[in-house]
Every structure is written in C-alpha cells, then in structure tokens.
Backbone bond lengths (Angstrom), bond angles and torsions (degrees), N, CA, C in turn:
res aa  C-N    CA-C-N  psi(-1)  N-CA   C-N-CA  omega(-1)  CA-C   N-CA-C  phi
1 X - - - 1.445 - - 1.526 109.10 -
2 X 1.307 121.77 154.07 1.298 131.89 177.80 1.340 118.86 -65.17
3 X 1.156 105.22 -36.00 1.800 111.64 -165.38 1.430 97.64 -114.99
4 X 1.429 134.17 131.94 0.977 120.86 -144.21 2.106 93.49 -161.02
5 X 1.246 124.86 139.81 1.147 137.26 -175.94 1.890 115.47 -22.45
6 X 1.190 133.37 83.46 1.872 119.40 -177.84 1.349 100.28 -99.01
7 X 1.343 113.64 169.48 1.166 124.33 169.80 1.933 96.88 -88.41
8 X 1.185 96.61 163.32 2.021 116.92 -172.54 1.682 88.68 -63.75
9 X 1.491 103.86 144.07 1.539 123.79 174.14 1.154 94.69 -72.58
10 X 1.155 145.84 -42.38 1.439 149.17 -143.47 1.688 112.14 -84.30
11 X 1.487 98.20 -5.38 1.492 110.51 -177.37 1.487 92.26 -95.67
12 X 1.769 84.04 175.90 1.475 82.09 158.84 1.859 134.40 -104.87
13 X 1.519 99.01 -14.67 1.501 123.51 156.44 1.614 112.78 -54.81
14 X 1.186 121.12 -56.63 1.380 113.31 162.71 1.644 131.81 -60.62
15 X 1.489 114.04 -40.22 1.431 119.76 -166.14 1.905 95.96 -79.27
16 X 1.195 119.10 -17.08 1.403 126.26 172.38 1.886 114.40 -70.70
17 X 1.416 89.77 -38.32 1.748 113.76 -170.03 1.147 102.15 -77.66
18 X 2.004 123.43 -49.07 1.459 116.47 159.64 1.595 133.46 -45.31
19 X 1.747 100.43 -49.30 1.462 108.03 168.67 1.385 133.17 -62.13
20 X 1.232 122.63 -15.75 1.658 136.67 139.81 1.255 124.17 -29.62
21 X 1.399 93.19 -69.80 1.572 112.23 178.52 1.735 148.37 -69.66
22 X 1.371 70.79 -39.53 1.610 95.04 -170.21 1.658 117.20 -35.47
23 X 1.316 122.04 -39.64 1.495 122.03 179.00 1.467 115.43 -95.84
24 X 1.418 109.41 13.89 1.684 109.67 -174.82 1.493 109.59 -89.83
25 X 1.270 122.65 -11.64 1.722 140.68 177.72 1.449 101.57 -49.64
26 X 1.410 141.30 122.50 0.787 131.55 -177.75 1.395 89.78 -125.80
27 X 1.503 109.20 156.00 2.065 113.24 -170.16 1.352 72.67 -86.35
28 X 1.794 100.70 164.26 1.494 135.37 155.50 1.705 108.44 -50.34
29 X 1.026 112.53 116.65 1.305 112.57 163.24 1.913 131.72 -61.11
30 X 1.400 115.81 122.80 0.993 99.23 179.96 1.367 142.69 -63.28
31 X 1.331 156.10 139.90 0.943 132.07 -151.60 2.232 92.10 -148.58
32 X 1.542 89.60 163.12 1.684 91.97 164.36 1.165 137.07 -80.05
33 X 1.237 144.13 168.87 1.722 147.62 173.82 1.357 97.81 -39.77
34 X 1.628 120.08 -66.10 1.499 120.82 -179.16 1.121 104.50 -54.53
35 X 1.492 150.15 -65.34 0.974 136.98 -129.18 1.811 98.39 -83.27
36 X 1.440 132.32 -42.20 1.203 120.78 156.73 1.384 129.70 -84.92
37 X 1.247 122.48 42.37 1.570 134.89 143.14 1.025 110.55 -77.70
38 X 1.471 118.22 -35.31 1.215 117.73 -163.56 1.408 108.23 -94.57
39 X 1.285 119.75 5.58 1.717 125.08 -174.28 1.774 84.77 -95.00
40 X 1.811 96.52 131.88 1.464 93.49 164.79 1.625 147.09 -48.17
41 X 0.760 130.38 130.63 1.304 104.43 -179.43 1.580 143.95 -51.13
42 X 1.826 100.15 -19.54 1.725 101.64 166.21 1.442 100.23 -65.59
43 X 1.290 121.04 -35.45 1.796 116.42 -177.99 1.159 122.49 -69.21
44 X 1.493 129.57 -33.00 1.223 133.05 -168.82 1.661 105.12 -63.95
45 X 0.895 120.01 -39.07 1.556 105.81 -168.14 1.496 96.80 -90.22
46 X 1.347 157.85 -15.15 0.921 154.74 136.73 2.043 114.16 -39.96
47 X 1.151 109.31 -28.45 1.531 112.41 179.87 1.716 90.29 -103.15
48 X 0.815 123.59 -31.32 1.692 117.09 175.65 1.686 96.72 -64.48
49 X 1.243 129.10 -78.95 1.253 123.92 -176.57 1.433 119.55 -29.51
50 X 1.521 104.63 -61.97 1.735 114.04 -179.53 1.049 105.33 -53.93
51 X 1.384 149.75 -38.54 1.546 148.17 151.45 1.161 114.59 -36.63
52 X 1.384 128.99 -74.89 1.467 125.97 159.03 1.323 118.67 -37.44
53 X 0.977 143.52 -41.97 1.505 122.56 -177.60 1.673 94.60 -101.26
54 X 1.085 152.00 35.37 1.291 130.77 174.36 1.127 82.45 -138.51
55 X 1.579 157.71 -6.68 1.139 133.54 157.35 1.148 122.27 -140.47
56 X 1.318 118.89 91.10 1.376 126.92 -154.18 2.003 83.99 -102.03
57 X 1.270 90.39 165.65 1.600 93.63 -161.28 1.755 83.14 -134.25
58 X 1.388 126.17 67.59 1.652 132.45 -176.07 1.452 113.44 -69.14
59 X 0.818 153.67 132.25 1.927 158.73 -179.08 1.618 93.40 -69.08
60 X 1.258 119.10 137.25 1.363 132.34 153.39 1.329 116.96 -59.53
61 X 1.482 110.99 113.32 1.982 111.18 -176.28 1.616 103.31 -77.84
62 X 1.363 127.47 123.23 1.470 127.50 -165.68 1.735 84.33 -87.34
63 X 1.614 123.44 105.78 0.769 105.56 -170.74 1.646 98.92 -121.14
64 X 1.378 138.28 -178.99 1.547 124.86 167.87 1.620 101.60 -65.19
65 X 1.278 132.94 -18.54 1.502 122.37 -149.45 1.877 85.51 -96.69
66 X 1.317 111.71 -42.90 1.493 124.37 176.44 1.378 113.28 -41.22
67 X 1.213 103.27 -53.03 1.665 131.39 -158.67 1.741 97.16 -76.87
68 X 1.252 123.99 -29.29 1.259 122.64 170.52 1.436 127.39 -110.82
69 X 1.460 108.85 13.45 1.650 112.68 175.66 2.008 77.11 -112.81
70 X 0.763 90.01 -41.44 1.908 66.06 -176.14 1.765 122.20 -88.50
71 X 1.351 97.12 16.25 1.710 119.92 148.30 1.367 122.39 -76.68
C-alpha cells in the first residue's frame, strides 16, 4: 500500500522521518489505454487512485494574497 504506518510530525522522530522523505513522492506516471488494460485489475484501481492523488490539476484562487506574492 502507498500510505503506510509514520511516526507523528509533531515529534521529533517523525518530523526528521518526514524531512527524509518528503521529495521522494514521485506522481503516477502517465500511461496509454493499452498500456493499463494490461495492468491487472486488483492493480488498476490502486494506479487509478495513485493518479488521482498525485496529480491533482487544482485552479489558482485569484486571491489579494496571490495577487501580491506574484507581484
């Protein structure tokens, strides 16, 4: 499974264990129709999910705070 047992950020054993990690996440790779036909089906919804959460495609909020960090 993806998500998998950490110790609490709020520690310091964990917030060390996060800072390790944190940039090793790599998004789901995209792939073609064929190429996930051929992913089993116990896997496919596990590679459907990891797609969904690794590349969420979010709208920029035009916000005043936005509008002046990108000033």
């Amino acid at each position: 499974m993806i998500l998998g047992g950490h110790p609490p950020r709020d520690a310091y054993v964990g917030w060390q264990s996060y800072r390790s990690r944190r940039g090793l996440l790599l998004p789901a790779p995209a792939i073609s129709l064929q190429q996930w036909r051929t992913i089993p089906e116990s896997r496919s919804a596990d590679y459907d999910l990891f797609r969904h959460l690794t590349n969420a495609n979010l709208p920029l909020q035009d916000t005043p705070m936005h509008d002046k960090v990108a000033g």
